[in-house]
Steps between C-alpha positions, in 0.01 A plus 500: 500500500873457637492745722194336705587147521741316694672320237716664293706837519315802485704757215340830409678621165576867474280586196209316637494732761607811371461446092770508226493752230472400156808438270407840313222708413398273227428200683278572756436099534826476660435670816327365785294738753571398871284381740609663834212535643425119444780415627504671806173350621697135432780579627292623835297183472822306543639705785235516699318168429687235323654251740418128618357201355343514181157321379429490134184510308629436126157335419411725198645575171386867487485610881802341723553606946709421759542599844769584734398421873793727653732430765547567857629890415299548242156346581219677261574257194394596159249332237538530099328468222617525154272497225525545105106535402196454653576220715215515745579449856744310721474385890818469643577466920674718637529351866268493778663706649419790304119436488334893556788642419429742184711468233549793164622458154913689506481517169154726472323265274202394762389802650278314761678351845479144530397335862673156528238224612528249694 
């Protein structure tokens, strides 16, 4: 969630993205598998996406967004969603000025594009 926003700074943790082994054969549970590939998409997201003002939307218990408008460099802007269950759906604006643009999931969750209305 760091890694999006603009508050805050963003640390990625070696064995979050790469795993730790376990202690020892006999304790599997102490190991953690990595999550690279994860990761990687965030960490892209962020490069390529997250800069400028930031709206928002923590309106829901189960299902929170915010959006990053961009800057003059970095103009595309970025929209997420976060969601622990079925949360339903959530309208956030992104900024006229992106209206037609279309818009795809990074992380590979919604397969379908998303056109940004008016």
């Amino acid at each position: 969630m760091i890694c999006l926003r603009f508050d805050g700074y963003p640390c990625l943790f070696y064995g979050d993205f790469y795993g730790i082994e376990p202690r020892c054969a006999d304790e599997p549970e102490t190991g953690l598998p990595g999550r690279k590939e994860m990761f990687s998409r965030v960490l892209l997201a962020r490069k390529e996406f997250a800069y400028g003002s930031q709206n928002d939307y923590f309106d829901h218990s189960n299902c929170v967004g915010w959006v990053r408008y961009g800057d003059e460099y970095h103009p595309k802007g970025l929209a997420v969603i976060m969601s622990n269950s079925e949360a339903g759906s959530k309208a956030m604006d992104v900024g006229k000025d992106k209206a037609g643009q279309v818009w795809v999931d990074m992380m590979g969750y919604w397969k379908e594009p998303v056109t940004i209305n008016e």
